[in-house]
C-alpha positions as a Python dict, from the first residue, in 0.01 Angstrom:
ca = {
    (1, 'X'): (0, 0, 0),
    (2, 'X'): (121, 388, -56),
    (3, 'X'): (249, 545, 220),
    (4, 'X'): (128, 869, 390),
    (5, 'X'): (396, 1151, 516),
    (6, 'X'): (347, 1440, 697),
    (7, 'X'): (575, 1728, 544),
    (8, 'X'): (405, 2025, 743),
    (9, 'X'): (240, 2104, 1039),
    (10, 'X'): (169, 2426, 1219),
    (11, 'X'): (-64, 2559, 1489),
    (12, 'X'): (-190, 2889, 1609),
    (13, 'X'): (-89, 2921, 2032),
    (14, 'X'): (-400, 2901, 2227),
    (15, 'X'): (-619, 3202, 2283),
    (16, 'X'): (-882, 3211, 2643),
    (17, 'X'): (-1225, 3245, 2594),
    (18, 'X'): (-1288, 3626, 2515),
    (19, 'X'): (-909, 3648, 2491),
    (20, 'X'): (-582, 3754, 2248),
    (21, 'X'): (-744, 3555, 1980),
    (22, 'X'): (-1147, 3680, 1988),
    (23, 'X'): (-1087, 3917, 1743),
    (24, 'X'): (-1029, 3736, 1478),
    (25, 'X'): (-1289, 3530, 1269),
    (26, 'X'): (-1312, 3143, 1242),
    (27, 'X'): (-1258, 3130, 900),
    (28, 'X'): (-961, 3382, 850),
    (29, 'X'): (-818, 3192, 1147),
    (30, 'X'): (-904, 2870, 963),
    (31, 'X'): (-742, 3016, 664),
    (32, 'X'): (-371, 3126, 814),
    (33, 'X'): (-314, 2806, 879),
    (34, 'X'): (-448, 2671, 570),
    (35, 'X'): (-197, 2960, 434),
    (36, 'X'): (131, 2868, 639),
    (37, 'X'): (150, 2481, 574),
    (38, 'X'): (117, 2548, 222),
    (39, 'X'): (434, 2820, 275),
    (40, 'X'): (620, 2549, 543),
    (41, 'X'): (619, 2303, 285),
    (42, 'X'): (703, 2530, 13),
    (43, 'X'): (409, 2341, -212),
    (44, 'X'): (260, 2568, -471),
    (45, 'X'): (-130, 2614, -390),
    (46, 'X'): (-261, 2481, -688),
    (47, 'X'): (-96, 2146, -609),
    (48, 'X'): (-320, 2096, -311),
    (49, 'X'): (-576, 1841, -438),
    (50, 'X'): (-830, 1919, -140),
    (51, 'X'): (-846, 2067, 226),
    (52, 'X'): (-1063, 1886, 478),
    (53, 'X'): (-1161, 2095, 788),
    (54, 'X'): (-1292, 1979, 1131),
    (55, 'X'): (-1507, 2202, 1310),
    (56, 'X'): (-1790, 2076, 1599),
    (57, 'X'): (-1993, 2439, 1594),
    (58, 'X'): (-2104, 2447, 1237),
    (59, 'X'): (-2300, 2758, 1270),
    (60, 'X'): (-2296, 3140, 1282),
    (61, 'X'): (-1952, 3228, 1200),
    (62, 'X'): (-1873, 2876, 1138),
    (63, 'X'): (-2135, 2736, 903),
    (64, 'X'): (-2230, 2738, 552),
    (65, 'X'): (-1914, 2520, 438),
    (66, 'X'): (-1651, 2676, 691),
    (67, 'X'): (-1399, 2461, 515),
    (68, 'X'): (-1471, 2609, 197),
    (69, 'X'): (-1485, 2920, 322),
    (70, 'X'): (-1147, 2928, 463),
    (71, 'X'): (-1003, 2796, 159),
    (72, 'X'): (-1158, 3095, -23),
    (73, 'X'): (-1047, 3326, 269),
    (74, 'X'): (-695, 3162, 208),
    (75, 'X'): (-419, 3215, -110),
    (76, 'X'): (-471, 2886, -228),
    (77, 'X'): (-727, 2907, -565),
    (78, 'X'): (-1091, 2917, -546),
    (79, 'X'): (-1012, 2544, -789),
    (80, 'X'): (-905, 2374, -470),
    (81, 'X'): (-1197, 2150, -301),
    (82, 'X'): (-1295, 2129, 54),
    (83, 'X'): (-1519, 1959, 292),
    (84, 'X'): (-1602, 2014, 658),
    (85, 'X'): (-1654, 1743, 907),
    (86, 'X'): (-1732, 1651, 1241),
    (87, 'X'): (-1622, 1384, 1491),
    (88, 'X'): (-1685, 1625, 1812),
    (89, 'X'): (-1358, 1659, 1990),
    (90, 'X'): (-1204, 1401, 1712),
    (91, 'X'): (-1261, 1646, 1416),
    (92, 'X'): (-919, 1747, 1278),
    (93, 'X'): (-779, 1393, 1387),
    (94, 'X'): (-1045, 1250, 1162),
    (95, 'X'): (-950, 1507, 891),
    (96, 'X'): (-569, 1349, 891),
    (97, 'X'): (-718, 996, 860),
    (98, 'X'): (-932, 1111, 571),
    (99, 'X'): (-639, 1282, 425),
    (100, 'X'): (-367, 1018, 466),
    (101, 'X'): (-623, 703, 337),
    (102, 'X'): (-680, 970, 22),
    (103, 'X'): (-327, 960, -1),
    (104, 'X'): (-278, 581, 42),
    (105, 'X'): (-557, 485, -174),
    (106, 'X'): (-375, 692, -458),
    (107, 'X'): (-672, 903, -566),
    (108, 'X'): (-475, 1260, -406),
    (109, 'X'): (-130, 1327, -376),
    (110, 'X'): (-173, 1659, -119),
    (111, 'X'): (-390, 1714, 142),
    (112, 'X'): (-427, 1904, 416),
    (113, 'X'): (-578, 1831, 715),
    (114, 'X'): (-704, 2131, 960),
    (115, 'X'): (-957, 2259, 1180),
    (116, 'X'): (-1047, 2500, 1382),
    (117, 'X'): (-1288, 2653, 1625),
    (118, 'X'): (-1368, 2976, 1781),
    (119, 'X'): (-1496, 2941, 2120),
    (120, 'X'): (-1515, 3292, 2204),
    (121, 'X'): (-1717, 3354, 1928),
    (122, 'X'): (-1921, 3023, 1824),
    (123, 'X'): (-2007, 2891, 2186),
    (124, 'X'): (-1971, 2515, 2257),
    (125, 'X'): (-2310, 2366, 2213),
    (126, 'X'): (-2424, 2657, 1971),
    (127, 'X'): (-2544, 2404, 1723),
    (128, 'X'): (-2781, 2231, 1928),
    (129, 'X'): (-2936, 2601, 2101),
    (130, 'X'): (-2964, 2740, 1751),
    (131, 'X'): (-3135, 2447, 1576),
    (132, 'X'): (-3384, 2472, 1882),
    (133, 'X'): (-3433, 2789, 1792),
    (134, 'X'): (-3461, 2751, 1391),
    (135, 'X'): (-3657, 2405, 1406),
    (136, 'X'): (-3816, 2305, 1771),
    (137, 'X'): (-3750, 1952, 1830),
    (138, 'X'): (-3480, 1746, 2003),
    (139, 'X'): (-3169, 1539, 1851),
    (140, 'X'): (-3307, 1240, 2047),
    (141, 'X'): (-3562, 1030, 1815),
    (142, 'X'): (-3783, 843, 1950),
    (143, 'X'): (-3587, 479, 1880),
    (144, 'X'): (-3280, 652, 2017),
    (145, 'X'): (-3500, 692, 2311),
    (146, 'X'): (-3612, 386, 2312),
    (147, 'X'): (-3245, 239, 2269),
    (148, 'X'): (-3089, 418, 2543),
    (149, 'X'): (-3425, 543, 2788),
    (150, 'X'): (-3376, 776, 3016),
    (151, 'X'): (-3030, 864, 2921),
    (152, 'X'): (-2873, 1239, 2905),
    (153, 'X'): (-2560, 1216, 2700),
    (154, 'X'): (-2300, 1421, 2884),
    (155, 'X'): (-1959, 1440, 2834),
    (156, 'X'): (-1980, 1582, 3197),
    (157, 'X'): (-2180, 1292, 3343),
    (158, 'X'): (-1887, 1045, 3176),
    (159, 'X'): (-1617, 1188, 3328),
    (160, 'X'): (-1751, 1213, 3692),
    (161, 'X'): (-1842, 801, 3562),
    (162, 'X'): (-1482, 728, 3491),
    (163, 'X'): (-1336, 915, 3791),
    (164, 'X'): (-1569, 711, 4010),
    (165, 'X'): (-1455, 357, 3782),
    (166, 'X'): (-1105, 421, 3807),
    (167, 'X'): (-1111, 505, 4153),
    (168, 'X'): (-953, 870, 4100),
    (169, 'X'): (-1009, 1107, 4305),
    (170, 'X'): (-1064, 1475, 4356),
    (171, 'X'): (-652, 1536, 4477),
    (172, 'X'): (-563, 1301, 4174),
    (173, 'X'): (-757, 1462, 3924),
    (174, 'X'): (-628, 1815, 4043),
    (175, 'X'): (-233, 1704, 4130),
    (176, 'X'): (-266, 1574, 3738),
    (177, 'X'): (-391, 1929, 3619),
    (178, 'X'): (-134, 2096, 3792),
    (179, 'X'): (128, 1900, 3612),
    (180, 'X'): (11, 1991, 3273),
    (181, 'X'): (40, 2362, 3398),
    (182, 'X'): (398, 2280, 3493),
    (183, 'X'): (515, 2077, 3202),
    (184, 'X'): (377, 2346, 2963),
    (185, 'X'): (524, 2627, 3173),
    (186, 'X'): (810, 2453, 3101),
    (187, 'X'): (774, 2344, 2741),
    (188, 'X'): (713, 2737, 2679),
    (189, 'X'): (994, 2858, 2839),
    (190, 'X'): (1210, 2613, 2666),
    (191, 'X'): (1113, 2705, 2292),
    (192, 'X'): (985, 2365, 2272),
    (193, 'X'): (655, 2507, 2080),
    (194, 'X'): (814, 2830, 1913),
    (195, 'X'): (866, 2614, 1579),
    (196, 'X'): (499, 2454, 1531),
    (197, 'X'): (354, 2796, 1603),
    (198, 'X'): (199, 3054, 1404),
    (199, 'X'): (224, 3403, 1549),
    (200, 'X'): (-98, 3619, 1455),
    (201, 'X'): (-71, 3954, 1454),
    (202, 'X'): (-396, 4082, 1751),
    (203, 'X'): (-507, 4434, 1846),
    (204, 'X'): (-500, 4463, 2189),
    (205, 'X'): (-574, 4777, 2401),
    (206, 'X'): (-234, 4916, 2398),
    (207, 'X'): (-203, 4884, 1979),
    (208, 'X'): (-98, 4594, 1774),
    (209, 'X'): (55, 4295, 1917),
    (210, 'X'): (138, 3948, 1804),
    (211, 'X'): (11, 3633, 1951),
    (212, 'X'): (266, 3337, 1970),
    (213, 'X'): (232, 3166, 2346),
    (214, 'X'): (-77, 2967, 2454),
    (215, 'X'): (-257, 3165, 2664),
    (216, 'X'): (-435, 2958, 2914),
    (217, 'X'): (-116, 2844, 3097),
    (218, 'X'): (-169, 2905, 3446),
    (219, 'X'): (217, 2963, 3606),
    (220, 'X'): (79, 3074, 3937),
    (221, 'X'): (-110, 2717, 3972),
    (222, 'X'): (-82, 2543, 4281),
    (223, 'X'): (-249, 2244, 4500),
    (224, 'X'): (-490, 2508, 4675),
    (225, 'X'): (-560, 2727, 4400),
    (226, 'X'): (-670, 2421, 4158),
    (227, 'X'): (-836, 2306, 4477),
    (228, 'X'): (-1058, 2563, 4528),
    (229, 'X'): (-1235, 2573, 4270),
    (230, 'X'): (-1637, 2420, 4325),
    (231, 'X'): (-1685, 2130, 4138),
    (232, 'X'): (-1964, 2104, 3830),
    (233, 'X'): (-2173, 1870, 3992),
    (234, 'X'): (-2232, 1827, 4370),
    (235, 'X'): (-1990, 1582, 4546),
    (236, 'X'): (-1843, 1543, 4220),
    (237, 'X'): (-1489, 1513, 4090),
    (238, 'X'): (-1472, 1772, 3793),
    (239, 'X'): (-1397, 2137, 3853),
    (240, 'X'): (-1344, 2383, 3543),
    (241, 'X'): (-947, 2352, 3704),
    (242, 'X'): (-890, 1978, 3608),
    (243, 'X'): (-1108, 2006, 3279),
    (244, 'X'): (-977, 2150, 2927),
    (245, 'X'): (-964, 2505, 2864),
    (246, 'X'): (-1215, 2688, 2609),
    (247, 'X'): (-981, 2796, 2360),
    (248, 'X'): (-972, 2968, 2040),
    (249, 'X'): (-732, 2820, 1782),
    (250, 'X'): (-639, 2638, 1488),
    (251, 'X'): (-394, 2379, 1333),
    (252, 'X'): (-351, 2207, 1002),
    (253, 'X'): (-128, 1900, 903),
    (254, 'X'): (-15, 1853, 454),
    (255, 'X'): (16, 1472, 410),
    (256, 'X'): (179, 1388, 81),
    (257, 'X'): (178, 1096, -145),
    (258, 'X'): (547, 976, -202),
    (259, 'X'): (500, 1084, -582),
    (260, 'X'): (442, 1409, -444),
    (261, 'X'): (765, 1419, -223),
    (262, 'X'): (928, 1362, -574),
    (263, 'X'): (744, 1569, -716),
    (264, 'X'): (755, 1883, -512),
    (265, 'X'): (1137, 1836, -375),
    (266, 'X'): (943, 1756, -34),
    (267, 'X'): (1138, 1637, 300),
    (268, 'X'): (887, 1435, 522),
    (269, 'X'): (868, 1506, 892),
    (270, 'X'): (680, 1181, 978),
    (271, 'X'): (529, 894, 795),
    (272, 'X'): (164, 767, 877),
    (273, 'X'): (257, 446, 1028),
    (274, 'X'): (-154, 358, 1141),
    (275, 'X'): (-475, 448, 1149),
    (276, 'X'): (-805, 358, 1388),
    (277, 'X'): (-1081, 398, 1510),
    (278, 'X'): (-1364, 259, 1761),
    (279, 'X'): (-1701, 307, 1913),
    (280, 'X'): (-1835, 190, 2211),
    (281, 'X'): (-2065, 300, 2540),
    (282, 'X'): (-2231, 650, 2434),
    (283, 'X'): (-2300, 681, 2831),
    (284, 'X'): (-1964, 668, 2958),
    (285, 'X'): (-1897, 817, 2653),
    (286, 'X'): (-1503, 947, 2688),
    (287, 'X'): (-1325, 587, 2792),
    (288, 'X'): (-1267, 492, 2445),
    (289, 'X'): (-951, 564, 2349),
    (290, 'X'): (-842, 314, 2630),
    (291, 'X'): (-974, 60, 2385),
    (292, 'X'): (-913, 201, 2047),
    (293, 'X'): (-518, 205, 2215),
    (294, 'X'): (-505, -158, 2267),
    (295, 'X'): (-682, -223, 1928),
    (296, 'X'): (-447, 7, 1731),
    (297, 'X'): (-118, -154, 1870),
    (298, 'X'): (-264, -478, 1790),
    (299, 'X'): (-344, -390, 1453),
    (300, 'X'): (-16, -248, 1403),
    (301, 'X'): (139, -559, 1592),
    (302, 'X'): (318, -295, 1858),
    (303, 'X'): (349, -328, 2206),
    (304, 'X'): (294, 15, 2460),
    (305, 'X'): (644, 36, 2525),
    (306, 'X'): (734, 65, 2187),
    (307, 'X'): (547, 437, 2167),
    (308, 'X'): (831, 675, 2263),
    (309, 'X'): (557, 962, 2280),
    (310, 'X'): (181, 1005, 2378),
    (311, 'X'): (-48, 1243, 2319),
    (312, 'X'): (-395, 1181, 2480),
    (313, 'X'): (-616, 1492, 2467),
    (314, 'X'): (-689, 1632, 2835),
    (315, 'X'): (-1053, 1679, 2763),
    (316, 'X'): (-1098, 1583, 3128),
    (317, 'X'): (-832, 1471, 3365),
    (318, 'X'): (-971, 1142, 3409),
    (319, 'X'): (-916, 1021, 3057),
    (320, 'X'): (-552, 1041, 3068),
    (321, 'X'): (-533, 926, 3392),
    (322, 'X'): (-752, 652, 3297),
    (323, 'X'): (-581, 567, 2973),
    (324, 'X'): (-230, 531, 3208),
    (325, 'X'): (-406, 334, 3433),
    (326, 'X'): (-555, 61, 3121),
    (327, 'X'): (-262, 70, 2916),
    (328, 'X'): (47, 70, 3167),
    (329, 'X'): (219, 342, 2980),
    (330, 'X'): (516, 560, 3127),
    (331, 'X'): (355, 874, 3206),
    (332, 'X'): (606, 1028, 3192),
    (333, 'X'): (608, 948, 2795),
    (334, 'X'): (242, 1112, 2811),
    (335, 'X'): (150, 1485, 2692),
    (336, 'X'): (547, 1569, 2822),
    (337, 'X'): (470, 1944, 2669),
    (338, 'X'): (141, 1954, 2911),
    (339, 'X'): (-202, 1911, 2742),
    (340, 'X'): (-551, 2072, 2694),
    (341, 'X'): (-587, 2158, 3064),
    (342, 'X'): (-307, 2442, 3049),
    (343, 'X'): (-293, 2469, 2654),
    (344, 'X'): (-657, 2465, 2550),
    (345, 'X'): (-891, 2263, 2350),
    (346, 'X'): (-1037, 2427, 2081),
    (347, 'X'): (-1278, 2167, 2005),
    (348, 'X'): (-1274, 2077, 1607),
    (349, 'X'): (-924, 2230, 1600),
    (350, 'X'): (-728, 1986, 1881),
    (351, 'X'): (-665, 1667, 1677),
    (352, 'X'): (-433, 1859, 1426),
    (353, 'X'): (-304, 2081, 1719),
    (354, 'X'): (-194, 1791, 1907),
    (355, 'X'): (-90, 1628, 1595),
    (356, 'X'): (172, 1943, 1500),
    (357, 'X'): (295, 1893, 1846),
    (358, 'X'): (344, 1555, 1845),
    (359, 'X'): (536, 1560, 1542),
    (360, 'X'): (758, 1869, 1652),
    (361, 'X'): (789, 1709, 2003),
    (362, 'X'): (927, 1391, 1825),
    (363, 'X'): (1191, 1520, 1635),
    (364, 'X'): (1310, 1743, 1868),
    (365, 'X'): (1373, 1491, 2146),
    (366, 'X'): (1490, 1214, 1860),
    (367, 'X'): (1270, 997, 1930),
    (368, 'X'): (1070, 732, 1665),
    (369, 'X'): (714, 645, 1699),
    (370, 'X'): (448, 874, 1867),
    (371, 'X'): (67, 777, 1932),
    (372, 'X'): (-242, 1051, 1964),
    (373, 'X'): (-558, 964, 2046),
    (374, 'X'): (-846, 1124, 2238),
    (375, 'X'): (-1191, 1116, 2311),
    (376, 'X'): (-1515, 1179, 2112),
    (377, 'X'): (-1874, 1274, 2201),
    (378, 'X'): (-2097, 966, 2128),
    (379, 'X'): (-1858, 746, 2278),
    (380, 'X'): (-1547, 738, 1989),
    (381, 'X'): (-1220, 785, 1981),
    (382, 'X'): (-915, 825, 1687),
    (383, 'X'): (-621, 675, 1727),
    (384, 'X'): (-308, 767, 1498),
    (385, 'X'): (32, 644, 1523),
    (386, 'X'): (356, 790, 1331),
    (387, 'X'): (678, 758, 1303),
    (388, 'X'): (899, 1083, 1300),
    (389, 'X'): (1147, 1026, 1005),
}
């Protein structure tokens, strides 16, 4: 079969809800990075055989065809397809397993893979509060009702479920958020993200600025501040402090055929080494990628120790500690730049963020094979392994 290789990656840094980055619109933010792959590769646009975009809110800002319409907000040519899709949290790590199985199957050569999502501007959960509005009715048929009765599906229900399965407590779930404060702190005073990153140029107050260091990072955190904070539910586990961040950002990934490296005068980063994904309980909803892990290194006929890097998305601080728990992985292999929790989670735009960093992170340390996965609404999860080259 063809192979897949990633020859550019690039993110924008985080921005906080109402933050550095609210000022700028979904697509045109959609669109630099579109725009910067395309000149970190040093592909001409017209070579780009199609863009697919992951995005969750599809509406407002970000609907009718946000894909295309960053494309057309981008210098690539109005001749260059798109498509937008959603896989919740999973988006843009679904849009690099579209794009590399386009590449293996040999019907494109170049693809990028992006997505994006402003939370500042296109609130989570916007879709389902504006199609109430637009067309009164519920997303819940009556034989999904009947499949699952009286069942909420809450990403915030499933994580209280696997802290209370996994026996993880409040102090654990907290002591693990304040470590992906730290190791980012540390990443970011390091340099360790200054090559993946995109700086925009903002307007702030005081004039024009430019935005190049995730935002959310909390450098002050400690025990008793994360502590303090009331939990979502009563007598529950969560807290906004040991949850993701509500970001605004964006990240795309070009995977190439190997014609195309030929072709183009292309040096890969990273080759595509597998691809999976898995459903399972919609209720518990986030412990999937504990599953879709042991099914991917079967499938690929690897063993956990053989991963010299993981990246599993901090949606909730129970899934990674979960997923260490499950697997037996080092942890201190696991999100060693810090995760969602300090960095953000911009929703359709985190599987291609925390693909650019795993690849960057990879090379940088010397290291060989690195495995992302992370959890999806409905009970799904991606995984994607590489192999930095």
């Amino acid at each position: 079969m063809p192979e897949a290789y990633i020859v550019a990656a690039s993110r924008t840094a985080g921005g906080k809800r109402e933050g550095r980055v609210a000022g700028w619109h979904p697509v045109d933010l959609a669109a630099a990075v579109l725009d910067d792959v395309v000149a970190r590769a040093g592909v001409a646009p017209d070579a780009v055989d199609d863009v697919i975009m992951g995005c969750v809110s599809q509406v407002g800002e970000q609907g009718m065809h946000f894909g295309r319409n960053a494309v057309l907000a981008s210098s690539l040519p109005q001749s260059v397809p798109a498509v937008t899709i959603d896989r919740q949290c999973g988006s843009s790590q679904q849009s690099i397993h579209f794009a590399a199985q386009a590449v293996m199957s040999g019907t494109q050569d170049v693809v990028i893979a992006a997505g994006a999502e402003s939370m500042s501007r296109v609130a989570m959960g916007s879709t389902g509060r504006w199609a109430r509005r637009a067309t009164p009715g519920s997303p819940t048929s009556p034989g999904l009702a009947r499949a699952y009765p009286e069942t909420i599906f809450s990403q915030f229900t499933g994580a209280e479920m696997i802290a209370e399965k996994w026996n993880l407590s409040r102090a654990d779930l907290d002591a693990y958020a304040l470590e992906s404060h730290r190791r980012a702190t540390r990443a970011t005073d390091a340099g360790a993200f200054r090559d993946e990153i995109l700086p925009l140029d903002i307007q702030t107050e005081a004039g024009r600025d430019v935005h190049d260091t995730d935002e959310g990072i909390r450098r002050d955190a400690t025990m008793d501040s994360i502590g303090s904070v009331r939990t979502l539910v009563e007598n529950g586990r969560i807290t906004a402090a040991n949850a993701s961040q509500i970001c605004d950002g964006a990240a795309a990934v070009m995977i190439v055929s190997e014609d195309a490296l030929k072709a183009h005068g292309l040096t890969p980063l990273a080759r595509i080494h597998h691809l999976t994904v898995t459903a399972g309980d919609p209720v518990i909803m986030l412990e999937e990628p504990l599953f879709a892990t042991d099914r991917a290194l079967r499938k690929a006929g690897m063993k956990i120790d053989e991963i010299d890097l993981f990246e599993v998305n901090e949606a909730f601080a129970p899934v990674p500690l979960a997923w260490l728990k499950h697997t037996g992985a080092d942890p201190e292999r696991l999100n060693v730049n810090g995760g969602a929790i300090a960095l953000g989670h911009p929703l359709g735009g985190s599987g291609a963020k925390l693909m650019t960093t795993l690849v960057h992170a990879l090379r940088a340390c010397g290291k060989r094979y690195g495995l992302q996965t992370m959890c999806e609404g409905g009970g799904i999860a991606n995984v994607t392994i590489i192999e930095a080259l």
